[in-house]
C-alpha positions in Angstrom: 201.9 201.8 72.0 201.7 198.2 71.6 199.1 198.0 74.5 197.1 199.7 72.5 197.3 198.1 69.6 196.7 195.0 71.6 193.3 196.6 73.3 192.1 197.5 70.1 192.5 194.5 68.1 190.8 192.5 71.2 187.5 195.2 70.6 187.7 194.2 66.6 187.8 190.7 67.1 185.1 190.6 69.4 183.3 192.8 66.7 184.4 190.2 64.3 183.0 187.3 65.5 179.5 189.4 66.9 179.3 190.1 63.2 179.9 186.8 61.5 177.4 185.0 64.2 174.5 188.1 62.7 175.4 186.6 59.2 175.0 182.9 60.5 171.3 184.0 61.9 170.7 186.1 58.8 170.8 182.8 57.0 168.9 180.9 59.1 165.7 183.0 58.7 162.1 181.9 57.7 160.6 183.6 54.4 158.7 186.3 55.0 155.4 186.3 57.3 152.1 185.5 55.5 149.7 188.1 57.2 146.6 186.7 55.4 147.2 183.4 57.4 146.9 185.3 60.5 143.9 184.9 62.8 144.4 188.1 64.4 146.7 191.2 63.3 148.9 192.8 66.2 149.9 196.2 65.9 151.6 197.7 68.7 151.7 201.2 69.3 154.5 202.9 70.7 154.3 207.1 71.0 157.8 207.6 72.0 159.0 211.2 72.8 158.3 214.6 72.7 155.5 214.7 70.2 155.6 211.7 69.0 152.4 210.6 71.3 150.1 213.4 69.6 151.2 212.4 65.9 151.1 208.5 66.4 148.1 208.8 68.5 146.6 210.6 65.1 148.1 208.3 63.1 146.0 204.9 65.0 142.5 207.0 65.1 142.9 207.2 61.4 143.6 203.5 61.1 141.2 202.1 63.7 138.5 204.1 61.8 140.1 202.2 58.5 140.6 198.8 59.7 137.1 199.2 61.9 135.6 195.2 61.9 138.9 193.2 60.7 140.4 190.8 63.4 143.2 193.5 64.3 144.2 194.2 67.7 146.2 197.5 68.6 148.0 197.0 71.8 149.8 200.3 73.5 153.6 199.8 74.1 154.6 202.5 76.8 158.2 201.5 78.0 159.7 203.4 74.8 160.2 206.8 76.3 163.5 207.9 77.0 163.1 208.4 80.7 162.3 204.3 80.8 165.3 203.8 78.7 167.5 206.5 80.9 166.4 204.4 83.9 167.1 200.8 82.7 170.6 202.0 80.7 169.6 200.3 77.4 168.6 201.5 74.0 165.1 199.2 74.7 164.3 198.1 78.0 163.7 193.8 77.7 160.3 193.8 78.9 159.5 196.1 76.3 161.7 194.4 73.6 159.4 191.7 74.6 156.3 193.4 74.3 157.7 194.2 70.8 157.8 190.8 69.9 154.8 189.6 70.3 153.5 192.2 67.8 153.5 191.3 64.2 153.5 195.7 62.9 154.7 198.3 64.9 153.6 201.8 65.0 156.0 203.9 66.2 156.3 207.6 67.0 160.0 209.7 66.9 162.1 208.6 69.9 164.9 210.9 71.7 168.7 209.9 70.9 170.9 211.3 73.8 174.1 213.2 72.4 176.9 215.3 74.3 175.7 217.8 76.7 172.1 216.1 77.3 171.2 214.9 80.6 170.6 211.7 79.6 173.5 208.8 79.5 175.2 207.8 76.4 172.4 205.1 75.4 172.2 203.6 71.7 169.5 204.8 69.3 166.0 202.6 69.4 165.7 203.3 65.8 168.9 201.5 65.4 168.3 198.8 68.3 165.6 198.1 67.4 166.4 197.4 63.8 168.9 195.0 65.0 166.7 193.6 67.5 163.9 192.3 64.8 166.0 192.3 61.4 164.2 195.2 59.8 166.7 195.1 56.8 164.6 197.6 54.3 163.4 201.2 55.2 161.4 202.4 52.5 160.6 206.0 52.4 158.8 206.7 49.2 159.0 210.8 48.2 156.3 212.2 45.8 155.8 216.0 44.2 153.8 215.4 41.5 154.1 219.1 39.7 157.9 218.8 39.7 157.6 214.9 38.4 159.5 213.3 41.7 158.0 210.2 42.4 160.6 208.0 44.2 161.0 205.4 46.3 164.2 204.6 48.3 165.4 201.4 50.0 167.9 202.0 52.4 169.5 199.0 54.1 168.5 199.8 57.9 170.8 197.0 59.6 174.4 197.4 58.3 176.9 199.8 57.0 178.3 202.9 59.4 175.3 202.5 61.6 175.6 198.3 62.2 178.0 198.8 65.1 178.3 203.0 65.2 178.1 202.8 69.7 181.2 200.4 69.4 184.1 202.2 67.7 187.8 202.1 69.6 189.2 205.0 71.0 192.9 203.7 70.1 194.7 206.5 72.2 194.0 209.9 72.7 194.8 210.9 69.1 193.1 208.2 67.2 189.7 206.9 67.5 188.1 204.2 64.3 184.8 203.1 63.6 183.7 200.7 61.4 181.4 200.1 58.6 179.8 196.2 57.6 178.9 195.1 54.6 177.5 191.0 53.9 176.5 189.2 51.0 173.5 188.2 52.3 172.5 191.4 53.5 173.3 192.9 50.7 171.7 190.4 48.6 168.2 190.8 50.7 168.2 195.0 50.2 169.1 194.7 46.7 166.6 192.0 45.6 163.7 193.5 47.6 164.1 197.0 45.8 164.0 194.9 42.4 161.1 192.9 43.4 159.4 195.9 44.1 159.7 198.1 40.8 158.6 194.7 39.1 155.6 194.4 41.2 155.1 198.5 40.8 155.2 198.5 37.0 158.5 200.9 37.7 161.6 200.8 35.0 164.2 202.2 37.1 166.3 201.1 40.2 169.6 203.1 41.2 172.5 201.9 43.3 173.9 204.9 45.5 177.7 204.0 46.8 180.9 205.8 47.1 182.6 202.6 45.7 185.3 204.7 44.1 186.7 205.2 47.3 185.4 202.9 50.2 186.5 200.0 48.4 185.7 196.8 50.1 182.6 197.6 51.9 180.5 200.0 49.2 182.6 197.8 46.5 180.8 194.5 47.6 177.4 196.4 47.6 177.8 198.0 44.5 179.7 194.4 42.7 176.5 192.9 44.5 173.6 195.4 43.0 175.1 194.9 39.6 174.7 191.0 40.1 171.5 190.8 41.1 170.2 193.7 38.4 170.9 191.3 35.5 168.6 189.2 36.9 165.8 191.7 36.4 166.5 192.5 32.3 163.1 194.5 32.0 164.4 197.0 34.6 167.3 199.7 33.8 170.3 199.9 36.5 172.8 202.4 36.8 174.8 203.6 39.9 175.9 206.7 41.2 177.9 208.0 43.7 176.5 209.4 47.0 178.2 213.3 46.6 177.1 213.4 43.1 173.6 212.4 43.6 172.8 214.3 46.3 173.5 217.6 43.8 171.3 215.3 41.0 168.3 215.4 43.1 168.0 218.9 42.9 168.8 219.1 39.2 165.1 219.9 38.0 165.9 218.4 34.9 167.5 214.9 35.9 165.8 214.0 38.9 162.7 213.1 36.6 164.5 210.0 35.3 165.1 208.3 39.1 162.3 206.0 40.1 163.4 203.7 43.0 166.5 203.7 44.8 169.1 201.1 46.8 172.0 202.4 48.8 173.4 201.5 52.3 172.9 203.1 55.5 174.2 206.4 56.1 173.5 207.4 52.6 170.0 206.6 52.5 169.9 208.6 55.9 171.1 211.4 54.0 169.5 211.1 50.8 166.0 210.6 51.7 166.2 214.2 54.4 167.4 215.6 51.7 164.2 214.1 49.1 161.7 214.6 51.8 163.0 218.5 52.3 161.7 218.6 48.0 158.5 217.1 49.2 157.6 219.7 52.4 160.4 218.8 55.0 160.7 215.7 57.0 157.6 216.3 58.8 155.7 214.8 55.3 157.8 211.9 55.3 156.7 208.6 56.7 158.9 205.4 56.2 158.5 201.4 57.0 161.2 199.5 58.3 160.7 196.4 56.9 161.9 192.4 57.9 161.1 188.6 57.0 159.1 188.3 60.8 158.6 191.8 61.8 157.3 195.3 60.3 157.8 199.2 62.1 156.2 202.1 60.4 157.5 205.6 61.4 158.2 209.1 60.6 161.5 209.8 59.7 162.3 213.2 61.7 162.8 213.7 65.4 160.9 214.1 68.9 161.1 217.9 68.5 161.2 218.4 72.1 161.5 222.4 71.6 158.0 222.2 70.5 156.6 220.6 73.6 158.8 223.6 75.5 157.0 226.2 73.8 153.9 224.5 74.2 153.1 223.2 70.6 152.9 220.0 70.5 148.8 220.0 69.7 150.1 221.8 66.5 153.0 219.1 65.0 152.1 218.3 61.9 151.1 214.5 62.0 151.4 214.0 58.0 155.1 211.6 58.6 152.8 209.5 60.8 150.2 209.2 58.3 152.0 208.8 55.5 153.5 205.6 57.5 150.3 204.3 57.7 149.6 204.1 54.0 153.3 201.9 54.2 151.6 200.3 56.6 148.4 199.4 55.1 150.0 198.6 51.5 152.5 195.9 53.7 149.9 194.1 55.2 147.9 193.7 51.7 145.4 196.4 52.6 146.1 197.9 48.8 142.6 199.8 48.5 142.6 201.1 52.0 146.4 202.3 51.5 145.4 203.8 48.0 142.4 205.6 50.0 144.2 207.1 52.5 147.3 208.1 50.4 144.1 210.3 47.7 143.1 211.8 50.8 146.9 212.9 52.0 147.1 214.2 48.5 143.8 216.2 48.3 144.6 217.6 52.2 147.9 218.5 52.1 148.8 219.1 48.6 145.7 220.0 46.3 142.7 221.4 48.1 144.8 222.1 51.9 141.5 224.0 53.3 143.3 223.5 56.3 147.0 223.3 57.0 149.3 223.1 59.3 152.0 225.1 60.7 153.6 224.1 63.7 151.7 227.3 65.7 148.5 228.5 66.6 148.6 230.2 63.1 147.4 226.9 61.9 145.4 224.1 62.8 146.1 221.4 64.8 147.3 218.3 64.4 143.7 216.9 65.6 141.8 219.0 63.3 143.9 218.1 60.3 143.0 214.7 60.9 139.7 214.7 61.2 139.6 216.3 57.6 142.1 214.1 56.2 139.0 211.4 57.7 136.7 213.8 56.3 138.2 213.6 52.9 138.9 209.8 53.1 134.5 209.5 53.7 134.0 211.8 50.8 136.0 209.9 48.2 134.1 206.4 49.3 131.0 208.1 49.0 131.7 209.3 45.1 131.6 213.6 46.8 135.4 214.0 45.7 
């Protein structure tokens, strides 16, 4: 038994240290990237799997068309798939790490995580690698149903928590396997802060810390301690905290869920929360999200490849809406305001208010073409003063 004790505590030590180097480069970051300074805009544009190349490929005709005669180059990032990341045995292959990196925004479509019983080997996540890879701290995923009066925004701290290390638990013996969850100050501090800045800049009176800090003591107890910190920096803007199990039943209490406006919470809970928020909203297929750091920016939808539907032949009919939706993120991050207002009317007006065409998944409704050339169709309308 003491072997394995000994093995063990070698893999947390190495975890250790792996984790108080991150915190070393954490501090050692530049401020965030001034994109008006820029003499050219990169946006790379990775489709990823299953039908993630039919949505993201709607989602960059709609922006060309928006961002037609500004200095913005879209470059196509193929090495994403996870046949390319099979072959190479990593979550993202380098060359296309480094492809990656010499983009300033990603655009990026749903990506295949193998799991047991796929044919694929045990690879990490590229959501999660590449989170780690360029520091995306904040995933934002704003949710919006304006006849029940939900009109949230969540910040979700993408690069710690149970996901920072969640490929490199220990299997102890046989009987007893332990992962681990991270929390830092300064990554804390960065999540927290950038959800406050926001609601200032927004006009919004609300932020919400989500944390089971009742129980997991140390980790959710220095994000919650943290949150509270920073929140009486901010006096104009109410904070309260709740924890995760009881907010996930608050969000579907018609009568409460009015009062949220923004909220902060660590990983796995944000992962949670916001399904849960974007299944209010139409399902995951309406949600779009950014992923957001000091040097680098993705924008994404939050559900998965859906390789059933390219099985059965679908794929022309996924709903591209997530991938759209990411490209208001995407326009509002890179100071394009108007443009992301325009687009996000014309969401509104296609798939909530006038939906004179709509799509289902199957040849019962459009496709995923068509409802994009009238959510382009809606966009012209509403410049020209028709709508």
């Amino acid at each position: 038994m003491d072997k394995h004790i000994e093995t063990a505590a070698a893999r947390f030590a190495a975890l250790i240290a792996s984790q108080l180097k991150r915190v070393e480069n954490m501090a050692a970051q530049p401020d965030f990237i001034d994109y008006a300074k820029l003499d050219k805009l990169i946006i790379g544009v990775c489709g990823g799997d299953g039908i993630g190349p039919s949505i993201t490929d709607a989602a960059r005709s709609l922006l060309e068309e928006l961002l037609h005669g500004e200095a913005v180059e879209f470059r196509e990032i193929a090495g994403l798939t996870i046949e390319r990341r099979a072959e190479c045995g990593k979550a993202i292959p380098d060359d296309t790490l480094e492809e990656l990196k010499a983009c300033h925004i990603i655009l990026k479509g749903p990506t295949t995580t193998p799991r047991a019983g796929d044919p694929w080997p045990n690879i990490e996540s590229a959501n999660v690698a590449m989170r780690k890879e360029l520091d995306l701290f904040a995933n934002v995923r704003p949710v919006k149903v304006p006849m029940q009066g939900i009109d949230w925004v969540f910040f979700r701290e993408n690069t710690e928590g149970a996901y920072a290390v969640g490929s490199q638990g220990v299997h102890v013996t046989d009987d007893l396997a332990i992962d681990f969850t991270v929390t830092t100050t300064g990554g804390t501090e960065r999540i927290v802060r950038q959800s406050f800045e926001y609601a200032k800049k927004t006009g919004r009176k609300r932020v919400t810390a989500v944390t089971k800090a009742n129980v997991v003591k140390a980790t959710d107890g220095k994000f919650l301690s943290i949150a509270k910190e920073i929140a009486a920096e901010y006096p104009d803007i109410a904070f309260d905290d709740w924890y995760i199990d009881i907010m996930t039943a608050k969000l579907l209490d018609e009568k409460r869920r009015r009062d949220f406006s923004v909220f902060v919470l660590p990983n796995l809970y944000g992962d949670i929360l916001t399904d849960e928020a974007a299944e209010l909203q139409g399902g995951v297929g309406t949600a779009g999200s950014a992923n957001i750091g000091k040097r680098y920016a993705m924008f994404e939808a939050i559900h998965g490849s859906a390789p059933r539907m390219v099985e059965e032949g679908r794929a022309p009919y996924a709903d591209p809406t997530s991938m759209l939706r990411a490209s208001v993120l995407l326009l509002e991050h890179i100071g394009r305001a108007e443009k992301a207002q325009l687009l996000e009317r014309a969401l509104d007006i296609c798939a909530i208010e006038e939906r004179r065409v709509t799509v289902t998944g199957r040849d019962t409704g459009c496709t995923g073409r068509q409802f994009t050339e009238y959510v382009l169709e809606t966009v012209g309308k509403i410049k020209g003063g028709t709508l």
